[in-house]
MARRO-8753 format. One record per residue (C-alpha): x, y, z; residue number from 1. Coordinates in nm, 3 decimals, decimal comma. Layout:
xx|yy|zz|num
X|Y|Z|NUM
...
This chain:
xx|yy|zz|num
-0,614|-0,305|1,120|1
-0,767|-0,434|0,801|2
-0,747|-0,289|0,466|3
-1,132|-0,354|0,407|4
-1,457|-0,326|0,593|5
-1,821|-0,342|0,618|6
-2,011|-0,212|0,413|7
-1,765|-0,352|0,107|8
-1,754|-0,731|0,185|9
-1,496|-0,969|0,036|10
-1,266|-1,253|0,148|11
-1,050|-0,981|0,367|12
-1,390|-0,854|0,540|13
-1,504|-1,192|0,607|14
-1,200|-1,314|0,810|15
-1,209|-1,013|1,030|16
-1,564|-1,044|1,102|17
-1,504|-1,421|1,195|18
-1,203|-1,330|1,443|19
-1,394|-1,063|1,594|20
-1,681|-1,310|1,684|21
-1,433|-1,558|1,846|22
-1,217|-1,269|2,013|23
-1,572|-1,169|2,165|24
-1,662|-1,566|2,224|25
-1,352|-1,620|2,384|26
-1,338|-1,266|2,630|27
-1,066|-1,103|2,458|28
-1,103|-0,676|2,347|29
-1,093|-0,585|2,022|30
-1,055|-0,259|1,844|31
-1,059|-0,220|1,462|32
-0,908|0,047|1,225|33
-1,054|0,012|0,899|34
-1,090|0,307|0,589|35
-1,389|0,532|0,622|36
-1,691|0,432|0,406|37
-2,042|0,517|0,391|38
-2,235|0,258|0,605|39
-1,971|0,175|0,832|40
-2,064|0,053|1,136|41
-2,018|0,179|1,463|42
-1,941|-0,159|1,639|43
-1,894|-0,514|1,551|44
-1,889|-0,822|1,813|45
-1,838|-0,576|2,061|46
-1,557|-0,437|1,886|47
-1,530|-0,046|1,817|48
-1,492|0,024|1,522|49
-1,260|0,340|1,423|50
-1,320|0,472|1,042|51
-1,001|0,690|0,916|52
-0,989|0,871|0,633|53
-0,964|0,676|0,304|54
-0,936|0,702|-0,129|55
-1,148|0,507|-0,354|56
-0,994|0,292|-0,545|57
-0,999|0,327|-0,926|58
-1,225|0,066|-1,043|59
-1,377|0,035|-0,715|60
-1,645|0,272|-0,584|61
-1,687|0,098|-0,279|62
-1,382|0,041|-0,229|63
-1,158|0,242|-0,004|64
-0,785|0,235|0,037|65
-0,653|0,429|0,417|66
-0,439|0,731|0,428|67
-0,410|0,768|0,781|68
-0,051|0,884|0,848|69
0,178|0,648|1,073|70
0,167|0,896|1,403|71
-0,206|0,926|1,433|72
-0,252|0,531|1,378|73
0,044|0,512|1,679|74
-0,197|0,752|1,840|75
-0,483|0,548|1,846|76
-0,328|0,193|1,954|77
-0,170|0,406|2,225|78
-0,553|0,514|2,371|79
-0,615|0,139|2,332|80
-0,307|0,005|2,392|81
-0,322|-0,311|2,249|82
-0,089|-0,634|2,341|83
-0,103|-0,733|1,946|84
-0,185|-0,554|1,627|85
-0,322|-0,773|1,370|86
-0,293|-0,679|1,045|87
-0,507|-0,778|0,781|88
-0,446|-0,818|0,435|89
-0,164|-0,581|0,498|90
-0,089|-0,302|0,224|91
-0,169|0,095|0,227|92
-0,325|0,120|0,617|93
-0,101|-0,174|0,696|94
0,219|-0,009|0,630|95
0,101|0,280|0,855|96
0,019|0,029|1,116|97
0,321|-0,176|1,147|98
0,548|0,084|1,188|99
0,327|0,232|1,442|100
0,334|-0,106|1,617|101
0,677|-0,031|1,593|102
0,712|0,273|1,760|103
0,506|0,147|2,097|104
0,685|-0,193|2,124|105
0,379|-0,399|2,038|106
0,419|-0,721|1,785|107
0,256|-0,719|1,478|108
0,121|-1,034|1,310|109
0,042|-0,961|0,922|110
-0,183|-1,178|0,749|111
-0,094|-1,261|0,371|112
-0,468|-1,293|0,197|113
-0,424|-1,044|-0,161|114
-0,161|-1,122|-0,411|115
-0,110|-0,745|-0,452|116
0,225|-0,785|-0,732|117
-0,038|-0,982|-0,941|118
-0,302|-0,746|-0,944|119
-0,025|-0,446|-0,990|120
0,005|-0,642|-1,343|121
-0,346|-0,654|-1,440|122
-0,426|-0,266|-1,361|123
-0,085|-0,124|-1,447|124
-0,219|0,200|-1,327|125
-0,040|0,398|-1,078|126
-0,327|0,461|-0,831|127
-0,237|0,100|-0,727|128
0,077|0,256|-0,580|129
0,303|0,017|-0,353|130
0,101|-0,320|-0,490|131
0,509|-0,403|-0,613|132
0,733|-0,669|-0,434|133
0,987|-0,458|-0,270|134
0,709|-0,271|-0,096|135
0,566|-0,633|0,063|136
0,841|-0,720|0,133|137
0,932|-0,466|0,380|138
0,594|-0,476|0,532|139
0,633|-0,840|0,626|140
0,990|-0,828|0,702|141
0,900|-0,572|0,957|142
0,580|-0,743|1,095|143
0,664|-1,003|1,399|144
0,502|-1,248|1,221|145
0,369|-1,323|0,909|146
0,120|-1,564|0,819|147
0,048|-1,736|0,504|148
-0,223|-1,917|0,414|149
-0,061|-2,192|0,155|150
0,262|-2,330|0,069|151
0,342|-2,132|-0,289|152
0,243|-1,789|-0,088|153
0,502|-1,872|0,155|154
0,733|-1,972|-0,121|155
0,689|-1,617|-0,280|156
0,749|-1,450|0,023|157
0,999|-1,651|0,112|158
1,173|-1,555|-0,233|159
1,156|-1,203|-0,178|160
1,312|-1,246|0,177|161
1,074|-1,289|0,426|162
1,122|-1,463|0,707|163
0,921|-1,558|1,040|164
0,618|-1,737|0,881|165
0,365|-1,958|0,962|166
0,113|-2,092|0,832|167
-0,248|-2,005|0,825|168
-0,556|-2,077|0,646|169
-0,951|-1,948|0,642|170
-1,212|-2,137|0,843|171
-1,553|-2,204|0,668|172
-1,896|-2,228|0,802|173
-1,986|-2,565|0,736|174
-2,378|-2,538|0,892|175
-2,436|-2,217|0,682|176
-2,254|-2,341|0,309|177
-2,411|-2,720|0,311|178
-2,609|-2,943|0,058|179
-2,897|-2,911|0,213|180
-2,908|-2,532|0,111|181
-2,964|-2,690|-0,255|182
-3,270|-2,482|-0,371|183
-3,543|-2,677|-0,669|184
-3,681|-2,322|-0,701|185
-3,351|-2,162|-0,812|186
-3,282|-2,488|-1,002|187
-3,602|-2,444|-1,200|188
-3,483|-2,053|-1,225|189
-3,207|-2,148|-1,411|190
-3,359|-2,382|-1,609|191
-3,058|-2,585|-1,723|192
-2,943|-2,916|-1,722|193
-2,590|-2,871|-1,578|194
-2,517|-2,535|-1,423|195
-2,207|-2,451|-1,387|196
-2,114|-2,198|-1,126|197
-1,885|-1,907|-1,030|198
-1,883|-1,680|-0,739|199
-1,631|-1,362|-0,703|200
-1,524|-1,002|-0,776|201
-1,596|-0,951|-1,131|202
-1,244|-0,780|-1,170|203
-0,949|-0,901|-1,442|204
-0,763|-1,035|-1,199|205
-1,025|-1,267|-1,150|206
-0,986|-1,383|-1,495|207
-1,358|-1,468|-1,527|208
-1,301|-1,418|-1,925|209
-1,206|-1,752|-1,914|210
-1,488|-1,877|-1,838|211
-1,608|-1,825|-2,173|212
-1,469|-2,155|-2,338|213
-1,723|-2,345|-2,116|214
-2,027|-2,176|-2,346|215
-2,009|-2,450|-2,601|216
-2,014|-2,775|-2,395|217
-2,339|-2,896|-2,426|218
-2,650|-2,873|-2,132|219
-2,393|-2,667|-1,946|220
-2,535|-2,267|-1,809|221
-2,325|-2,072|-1,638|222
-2,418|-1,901|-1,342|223
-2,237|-1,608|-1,268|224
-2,257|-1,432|-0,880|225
-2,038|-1,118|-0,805|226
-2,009|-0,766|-0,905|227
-1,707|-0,540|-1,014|228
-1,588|-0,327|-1,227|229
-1,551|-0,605|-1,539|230
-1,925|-0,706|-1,518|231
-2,050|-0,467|-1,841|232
-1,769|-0,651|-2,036|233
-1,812|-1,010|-1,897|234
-2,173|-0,983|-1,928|235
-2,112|-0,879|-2,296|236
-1,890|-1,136|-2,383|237
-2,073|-1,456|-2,211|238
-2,448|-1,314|-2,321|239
-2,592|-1,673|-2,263|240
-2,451|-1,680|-1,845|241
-2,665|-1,564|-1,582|242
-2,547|-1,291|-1,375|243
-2,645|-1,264|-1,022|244
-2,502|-1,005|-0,846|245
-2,398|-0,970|-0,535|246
-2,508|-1,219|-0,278|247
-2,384|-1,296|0,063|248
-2,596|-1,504|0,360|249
-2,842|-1,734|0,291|250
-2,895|-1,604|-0,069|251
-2,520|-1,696|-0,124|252
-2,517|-2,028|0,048|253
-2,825|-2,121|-0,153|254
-2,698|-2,026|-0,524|255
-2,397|-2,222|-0,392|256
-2,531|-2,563|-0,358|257
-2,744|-2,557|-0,586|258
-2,456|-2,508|-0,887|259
-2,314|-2,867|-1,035|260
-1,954|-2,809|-1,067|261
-1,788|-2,468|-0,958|262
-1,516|-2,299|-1,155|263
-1,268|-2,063|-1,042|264
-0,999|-1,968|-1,290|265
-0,817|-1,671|-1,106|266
-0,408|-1,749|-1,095|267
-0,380|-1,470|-0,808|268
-0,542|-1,682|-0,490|269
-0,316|-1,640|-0,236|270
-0,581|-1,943|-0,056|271
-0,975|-1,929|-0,241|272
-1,207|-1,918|0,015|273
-1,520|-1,951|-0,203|274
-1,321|-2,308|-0,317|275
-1,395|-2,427|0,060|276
-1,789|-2,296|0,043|277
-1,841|-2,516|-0,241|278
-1,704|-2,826|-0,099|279
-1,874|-2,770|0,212|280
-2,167|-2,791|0,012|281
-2,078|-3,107|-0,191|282
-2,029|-2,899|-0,501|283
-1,691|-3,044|-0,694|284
-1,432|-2,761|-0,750|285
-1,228|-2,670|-1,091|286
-0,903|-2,489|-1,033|287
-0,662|-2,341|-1,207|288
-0,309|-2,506|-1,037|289
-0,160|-2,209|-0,936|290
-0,141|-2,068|-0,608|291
-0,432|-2,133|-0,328|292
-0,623|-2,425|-0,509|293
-0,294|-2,622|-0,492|294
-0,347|-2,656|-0,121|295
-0,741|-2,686|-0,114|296
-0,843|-2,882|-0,479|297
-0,720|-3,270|-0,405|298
-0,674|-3,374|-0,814|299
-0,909|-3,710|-0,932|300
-1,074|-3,700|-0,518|301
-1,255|-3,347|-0,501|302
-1,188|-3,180|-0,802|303
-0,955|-3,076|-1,071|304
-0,671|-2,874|-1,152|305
-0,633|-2,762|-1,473|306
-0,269|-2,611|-1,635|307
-0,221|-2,218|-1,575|308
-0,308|-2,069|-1,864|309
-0,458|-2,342|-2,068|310
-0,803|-2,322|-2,158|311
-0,848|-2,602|-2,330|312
-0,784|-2,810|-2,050|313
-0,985|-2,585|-1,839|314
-1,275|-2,647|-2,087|315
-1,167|-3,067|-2,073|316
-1,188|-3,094|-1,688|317
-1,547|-2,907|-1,638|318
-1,669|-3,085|-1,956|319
-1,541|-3,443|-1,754|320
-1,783|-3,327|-1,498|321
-2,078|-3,225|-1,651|322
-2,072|-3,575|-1,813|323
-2,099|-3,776|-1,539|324
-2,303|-3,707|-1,274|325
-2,175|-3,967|-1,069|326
-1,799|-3,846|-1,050|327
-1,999|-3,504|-0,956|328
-2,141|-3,671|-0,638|329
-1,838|-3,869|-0,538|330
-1,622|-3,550|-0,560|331
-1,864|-3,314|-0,403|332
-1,903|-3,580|-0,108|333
-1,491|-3,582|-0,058|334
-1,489|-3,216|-0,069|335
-1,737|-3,199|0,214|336
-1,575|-3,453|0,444|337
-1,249|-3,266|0,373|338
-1,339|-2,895|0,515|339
-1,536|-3,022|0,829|340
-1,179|-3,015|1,023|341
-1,209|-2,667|0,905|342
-1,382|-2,477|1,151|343
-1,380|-2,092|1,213|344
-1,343|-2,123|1,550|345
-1,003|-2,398|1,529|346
-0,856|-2,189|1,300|347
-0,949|-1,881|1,498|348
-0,782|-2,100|1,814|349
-0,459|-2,131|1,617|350
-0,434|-1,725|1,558|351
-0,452|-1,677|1,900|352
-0,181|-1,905|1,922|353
0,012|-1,730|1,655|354
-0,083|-1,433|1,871|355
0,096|-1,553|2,152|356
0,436|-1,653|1,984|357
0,461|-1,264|1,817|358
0,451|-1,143|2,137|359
0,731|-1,352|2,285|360
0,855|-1,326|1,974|361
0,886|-0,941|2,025|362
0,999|-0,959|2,377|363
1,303|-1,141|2,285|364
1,360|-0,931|1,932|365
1,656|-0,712|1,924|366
1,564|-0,455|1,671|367
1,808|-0,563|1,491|368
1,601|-0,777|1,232|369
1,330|-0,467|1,213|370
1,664|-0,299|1,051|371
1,819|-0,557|0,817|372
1,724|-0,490|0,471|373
1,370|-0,369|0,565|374
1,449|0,014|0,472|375
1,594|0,104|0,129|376
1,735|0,369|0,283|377
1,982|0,221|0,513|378
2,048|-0,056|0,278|379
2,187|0,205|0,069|380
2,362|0,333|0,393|381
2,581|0,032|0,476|382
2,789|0,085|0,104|383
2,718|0,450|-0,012|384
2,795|0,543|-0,342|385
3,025|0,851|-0,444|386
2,815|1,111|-0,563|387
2,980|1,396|-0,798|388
2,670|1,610|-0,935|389
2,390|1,631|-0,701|390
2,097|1,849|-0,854|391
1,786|1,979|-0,600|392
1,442|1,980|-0,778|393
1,105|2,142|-0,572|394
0,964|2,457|-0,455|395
1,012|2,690|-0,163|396
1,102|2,433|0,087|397
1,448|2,328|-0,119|398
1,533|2,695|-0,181|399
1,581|2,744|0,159|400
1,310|2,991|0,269|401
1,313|3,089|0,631|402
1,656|2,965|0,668|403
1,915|3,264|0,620|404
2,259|3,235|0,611|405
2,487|3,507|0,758|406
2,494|3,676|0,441|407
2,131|3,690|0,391|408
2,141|3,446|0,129|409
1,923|3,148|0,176|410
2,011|2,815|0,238|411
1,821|2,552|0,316|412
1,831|2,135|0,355|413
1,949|2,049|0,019|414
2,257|2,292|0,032|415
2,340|2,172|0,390|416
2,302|1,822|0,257|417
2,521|1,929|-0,034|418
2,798|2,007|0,176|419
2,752|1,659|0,359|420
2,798|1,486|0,023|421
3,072|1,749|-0,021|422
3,263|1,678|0,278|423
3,393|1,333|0,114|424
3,586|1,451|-0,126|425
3,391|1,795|-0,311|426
3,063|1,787|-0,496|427
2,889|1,994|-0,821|428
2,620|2,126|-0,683|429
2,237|2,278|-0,856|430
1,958|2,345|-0,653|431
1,656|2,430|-0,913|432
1,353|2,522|-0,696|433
1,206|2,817|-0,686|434
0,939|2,907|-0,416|435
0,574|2,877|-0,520|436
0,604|2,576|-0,764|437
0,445|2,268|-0,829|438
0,463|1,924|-0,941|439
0,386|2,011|-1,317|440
0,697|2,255|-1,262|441
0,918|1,992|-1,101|442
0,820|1,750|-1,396|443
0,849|2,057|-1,675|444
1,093|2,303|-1,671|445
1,299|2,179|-1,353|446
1,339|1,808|-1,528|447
1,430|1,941|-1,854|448
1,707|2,154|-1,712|449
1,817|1,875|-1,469|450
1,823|1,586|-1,753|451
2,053|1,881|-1,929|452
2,306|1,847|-1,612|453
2,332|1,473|-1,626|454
2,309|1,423|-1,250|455
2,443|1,121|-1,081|456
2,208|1,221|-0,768|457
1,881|1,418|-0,786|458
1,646|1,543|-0,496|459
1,288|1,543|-0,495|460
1,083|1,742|-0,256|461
0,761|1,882|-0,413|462
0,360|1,833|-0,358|463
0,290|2,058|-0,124|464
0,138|2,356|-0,316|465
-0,046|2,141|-0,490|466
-0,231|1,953|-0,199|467
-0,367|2,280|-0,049|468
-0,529|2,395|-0,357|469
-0,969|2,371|-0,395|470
-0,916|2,044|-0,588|471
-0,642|1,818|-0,675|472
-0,601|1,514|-0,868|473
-0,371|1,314|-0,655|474
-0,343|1,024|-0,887|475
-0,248|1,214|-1,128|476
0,004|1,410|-0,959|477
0,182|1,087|-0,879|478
0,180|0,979|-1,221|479
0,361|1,242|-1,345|480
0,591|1,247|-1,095|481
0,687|0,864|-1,141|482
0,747|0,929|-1,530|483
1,003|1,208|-1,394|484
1,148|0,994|-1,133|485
1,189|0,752|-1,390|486
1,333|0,960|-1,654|487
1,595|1,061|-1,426|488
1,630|0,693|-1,341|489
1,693|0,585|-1,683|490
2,012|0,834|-1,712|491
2,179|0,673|-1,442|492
2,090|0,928|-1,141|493
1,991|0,783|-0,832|494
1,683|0,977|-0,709|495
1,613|1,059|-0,360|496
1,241|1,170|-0,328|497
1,105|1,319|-0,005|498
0,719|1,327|0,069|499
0,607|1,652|0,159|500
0,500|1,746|0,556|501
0,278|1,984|0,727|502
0,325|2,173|1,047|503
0,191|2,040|1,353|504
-0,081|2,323|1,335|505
-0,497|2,259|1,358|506
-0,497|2,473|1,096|507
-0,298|2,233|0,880|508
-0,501|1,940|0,980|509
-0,746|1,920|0,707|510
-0,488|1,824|0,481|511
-0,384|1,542|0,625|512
-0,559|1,304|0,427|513
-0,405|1,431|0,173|514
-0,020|1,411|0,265|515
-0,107|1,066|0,396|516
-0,256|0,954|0,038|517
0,019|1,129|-0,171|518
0,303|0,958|0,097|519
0,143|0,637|0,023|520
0,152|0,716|-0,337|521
0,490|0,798|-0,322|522
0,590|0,491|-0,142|523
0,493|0,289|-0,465|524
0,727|0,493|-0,719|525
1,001|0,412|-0,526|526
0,940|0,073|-0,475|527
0,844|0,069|-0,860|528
1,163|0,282|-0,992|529
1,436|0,228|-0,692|530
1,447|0,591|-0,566|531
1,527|0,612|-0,233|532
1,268|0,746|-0,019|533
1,225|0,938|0,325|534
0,916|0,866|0,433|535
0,858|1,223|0,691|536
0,617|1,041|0,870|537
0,867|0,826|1,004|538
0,945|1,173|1,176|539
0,661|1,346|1,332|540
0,911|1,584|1,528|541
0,968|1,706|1,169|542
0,590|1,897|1,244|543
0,699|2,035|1,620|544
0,674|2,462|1,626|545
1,062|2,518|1,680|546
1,077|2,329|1,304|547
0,875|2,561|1,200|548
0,971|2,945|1,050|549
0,829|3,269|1,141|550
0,565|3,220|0,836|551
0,435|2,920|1,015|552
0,455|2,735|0,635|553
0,825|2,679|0,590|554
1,106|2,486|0,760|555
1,300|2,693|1,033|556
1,677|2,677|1,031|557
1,622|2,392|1,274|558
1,363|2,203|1,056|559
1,596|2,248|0,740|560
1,929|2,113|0,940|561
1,657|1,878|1,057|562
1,589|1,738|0,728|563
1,922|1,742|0,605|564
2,042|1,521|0,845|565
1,783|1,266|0,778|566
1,889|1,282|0,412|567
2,274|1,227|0,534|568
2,139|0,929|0,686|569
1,994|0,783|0,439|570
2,272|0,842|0,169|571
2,499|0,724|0,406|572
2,676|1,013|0,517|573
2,931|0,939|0,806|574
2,803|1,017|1,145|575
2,497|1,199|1,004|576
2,272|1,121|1,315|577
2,536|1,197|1,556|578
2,631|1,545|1,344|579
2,272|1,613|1,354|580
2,220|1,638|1,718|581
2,521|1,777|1,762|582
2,419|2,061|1,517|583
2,125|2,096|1,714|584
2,241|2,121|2,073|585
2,425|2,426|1,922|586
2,143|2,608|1,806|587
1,836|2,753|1,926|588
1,524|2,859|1,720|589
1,378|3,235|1,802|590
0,981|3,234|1,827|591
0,814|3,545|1,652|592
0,499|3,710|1,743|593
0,163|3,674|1,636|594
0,105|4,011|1,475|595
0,454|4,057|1,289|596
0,330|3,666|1,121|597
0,020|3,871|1,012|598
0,248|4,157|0,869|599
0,480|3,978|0,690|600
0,341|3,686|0,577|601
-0,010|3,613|0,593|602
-0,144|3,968|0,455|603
0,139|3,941|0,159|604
-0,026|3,592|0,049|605
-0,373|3,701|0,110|606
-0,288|3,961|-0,154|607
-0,112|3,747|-0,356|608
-0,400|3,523|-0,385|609
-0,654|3,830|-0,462|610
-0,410|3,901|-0,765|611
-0,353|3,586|-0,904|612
-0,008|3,587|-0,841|613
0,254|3,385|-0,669|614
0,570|3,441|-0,479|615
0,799|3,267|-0,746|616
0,688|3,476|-1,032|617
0,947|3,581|-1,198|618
1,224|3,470|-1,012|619
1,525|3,184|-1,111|620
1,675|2,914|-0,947|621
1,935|3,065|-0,712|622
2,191|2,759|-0,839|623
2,104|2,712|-1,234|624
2,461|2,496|-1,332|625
2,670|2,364|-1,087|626
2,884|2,541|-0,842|627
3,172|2,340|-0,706|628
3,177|2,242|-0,341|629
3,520|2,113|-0,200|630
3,855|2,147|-0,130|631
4,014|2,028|-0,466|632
3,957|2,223|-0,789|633
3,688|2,192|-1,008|634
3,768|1,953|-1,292|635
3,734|2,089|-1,662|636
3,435|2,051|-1,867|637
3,188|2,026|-1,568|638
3,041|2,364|-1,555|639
3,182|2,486|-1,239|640
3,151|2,823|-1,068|641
């Protein structure tokens, strides 16, 4: 499972297509899951190759980020039913894919490549959802095996808690990247006496801005290969480089050797391939000392490393070069000798190795590790916190429809979950939603009433009317849910926010991409503002018919006790799972025909639709201030009913 494929090829694309060349060299079957993208191919090395749906990311046309949801991923290793799952570059699709490992019992090995907390810091965007620390960290604590591919990434992992790694580099092809590939014609292209070289994503993370202070030395040109979304503004601010664009093959091996010293001043490698393809072609290497490089740039033998940050040094160690073209051959000479151990096909030996210990590694695991501090929620779950004023934000689904009490009156899985937080000593309770609303309602009207109540616990369950409209912005829907999530968070209130389901219908199928990407989303907020998040696709029973009302839309009594349960769970309610199925074996759910769905539900919305109007107009949240839930009476000055 790799987060990027052909056509879009970068460092991530490169290793898969070199494993899948040695699994097929070496007999073994290979399937790959990889986001949907125009020009895709069918099959690599004998290797199918399975698109799923997929986002673009912002900044990145070509660039797609999976949405898959974790069931369908489990569903697919289970038709191929692999003995590993290898996940590469681990992050959106990666998430889905270890937890599916999960669920059928196969290891996982997840392979560390993309500093994604670094580049979270350049973008600051939120359509980089879950590039924060607490949500790698979970995905590699729950992986088998993790592998890094130089020391300071395992010492960053190893700070946030990660355990179980081994190291891992990136082969190189040593016939293809070579001096001999040195090209006069190119040379006499460039027409410069020193050319100094870069090749990468043109991206800020890349910090090729930098690169900038090397304009003034003397006989130097720099060459510039790589496209991005920062190439307009590099290629205004360096007007005197060259800018090649994209090459890969022969072209790139070519431009390669024929540069004099190669720069790379990016403080996010997690290892720098492209610094092993320019000592394999005798081309010294300048470095920033941070990261990757440490492990790959040998100081005074192959190249330099030059402070973080510090351009002047930067511009003092490719200016030492350029000056002497001797030191230039000595070090380009060292760097070649040093990467011939390097070999795609030994390091492709030593995954399969790596390959072999997650799998007795899994055979021997006792689950017990896959729980320990890998899941907010049950982190949360082992010292729960006292809630007094619990307030429900969200639309039909949190009012309660299709789930009457005896009354008539409706209920639904935030008031059952109410009175599990109630049951340990009495609760003020508000439940806000009102059926038919959206996210710009949760984040309006609902939040303004709710930041009014001073919550100590608030419950988010909202998206859903949004995702089946023509055309939705699903960025931006998360956005403005994070600023409410964090809102709330900055009062104190712990926030528990639930990612909206759909039934297990056909019919409901063509929104799956959608859920998937807003989950996904949602994942990052709470790793980003420490809500505490049920992930529903950790539950695809949640989508089974008896779940399911008579409208075929909303939670059944079952679904909603369901829920509730799982929310018990995870605020550490006493017992919750056992209550739950306990709660269940006591009730059954009554089917309803096809043509009394027609009558009462789908012909009302049809006309609804046809009118503009929507089933929450004009009604009021059933539980506006708190009512008091509990044995003991309501303390003064709380607003209790």
């Amino acid at each position: 499972m790799t987060e990027s494929f052909l056509p879009h090829m970068n460092g991530v694309t490169g290793s898969v297509l070199q494993i899948l060349r040695h699994l097929e060299r070496t007999g073994h079957d290979a399937h790959v899951i990889a986001p949907v993208a125009a020009g895709i191919p069918g099959d690599v090395s004998g290797a199918v190759i399975e698109p799923i749906p997929s986002l673009a990311l912002p900044g990145y046309r070509n660039v797609r980020v999976g949405t898959s949801p974790a069931h369908r991923v489990a569903a697919s290793l289970r038709r191929f039913q692999p003995d590993v799952v290898h996940l590469a570059s681990p992050f959106a699709l990666g998430w889905r894919g270890v937890l599916a490992a999960e669920r059928l019992g196969v290891a996982s090995v997840a392979a560390y490549q993309t500093d994604v907390v670094a580049y979270t810091e350049r973008y600051r965007i939120a359509a980089t959802t879950g590039l924060a620390q607490s949500h790698i960290a979970r995905l590699h604590r729950r992986a088998t095996l993790t592998l890094v591919p130089s020391g300071e990434s395992a010492q960053q992992l190893e700070r946030l808690g990660v355990d179980r790694m081994r190291r891992w580099g990136r082969g190189v092809d040593a016939e293809r990247f070579h001096p001999s590939q040195r090209s006069g014609a190119l040379r006499a292209q460039w027409d410069a006496e020193v050319v100094v070289g870069y090749v990468g994503r043109l991206a800020p993370e890349k910090q090729v801005q930098d690169l900038a202070v090397l304009q003034t030395i003397p006989g130097v040109r720099l060459v510039i290969v790589g496209d991005g979304p920062a190439r307009a503004q590099l290629e205004a601010l360096l007007p005197h480089a060259l800018f090649l664009g994209h090459l890969d093959g022969d072209a790139l091996a070519a431009a390669m050797a024929s540069f004099d010293v190669f720069v790379h001043p990016g403080e996010s490698e997690t290892f720098g391939q492209t610094l092993q393809e320019a000592h394999a072609s005798g081309i010294p290497v300048v470095a920033t000392g941070r990261g990757g490089p440490l492990d790959l740039v040998r100081m005074g033998i192959d190249g330099w490393l030059y402070r973080p940050g510090d351009l002047d040094d930067l511009r003092m160690r490719v200016a030492d070069l350029v000056g002497d073209a001797r030191k230039r051959r000595a070090f380009g000479e060292a760097g070649r000798i040093a990467v011939q151990g390097r070999s795609w096909a030994s390091v492709c030996d030593q995954l399969l190795g790596h390959f072999d210990e997650a799998r007795a590694l899994r055979t021997v695991d006792s689950g017990l590790r896959a729980r320990r501090a890998v899941r907010p929620e049950i982190a949360k779950a082992v010292s729960p916190r006292r809630w007094q004023r619990y307030v429900a934000l969200g639309d039909s689904l949190t009012e309660g429809l299709c789930d009457p009490a005896p009354d008539g009156a409706l209920r639904g899985w935030a008031d059952r979950l109410a009175l599990l937080l109630a049951a340990r000593g009495g609760l003020h309770y508000a439940n806000l939603a009102i059926r038919s609303k959206r996210v710009s309602d949760v984040c309006g009207s609902q939040l303004e009433r709710a930041l009014e109540l001073r919550p100590d616990l608030v419950s988010i369950l909202i998206g859903a009317n949004d995702l089946v409209k023509h055309r939705v912005d699903i960025t931006a829907l998360a956005g403005r849910l994070e600023d409410a999530v964090s809102q709330l968070r900055g009062i104190g209130a712990d926030v528990l926010l639930v990612t909206p389901f759909l039934p297990g219908r056909r019919a409901a199928s063509i929104y799956t991409g959608r859920f998937a990407a807003f989950a996904t989303l949602l994942t990052g907020i709470a790793a980003r503002t420490g809500a505490i998040l049920i992930d529903t696709d950790l539950h695809p029973t949640l989508g089974d018919r008896p779940n399911w009302g008579e409208d075929l839309v909303h939670l059944s009594s079952r679904g909603h006790r369901f829920l509730a349960y799982r929310a018990g769970e995870v605020l550490g309610v006493p017992h919750a799972d056992a209550l739950g199925a306990l709660d269940a074996a006591l009730h059954e759910h009554e089917s309803i025909s096809t043509g009394l769905w027609w009558r009462r539900h789908a012909l009302p919305w049809v006309w609804r639709r046809l009118h503009g109007r929507a089933a929450g107009d004009g009604r009021i949240a059933k539980h506006d201030d708190y009512v008091y839930l509990g044995r003991t009476p309501a303390r003064e000055g709380v607003g209790a009913h």
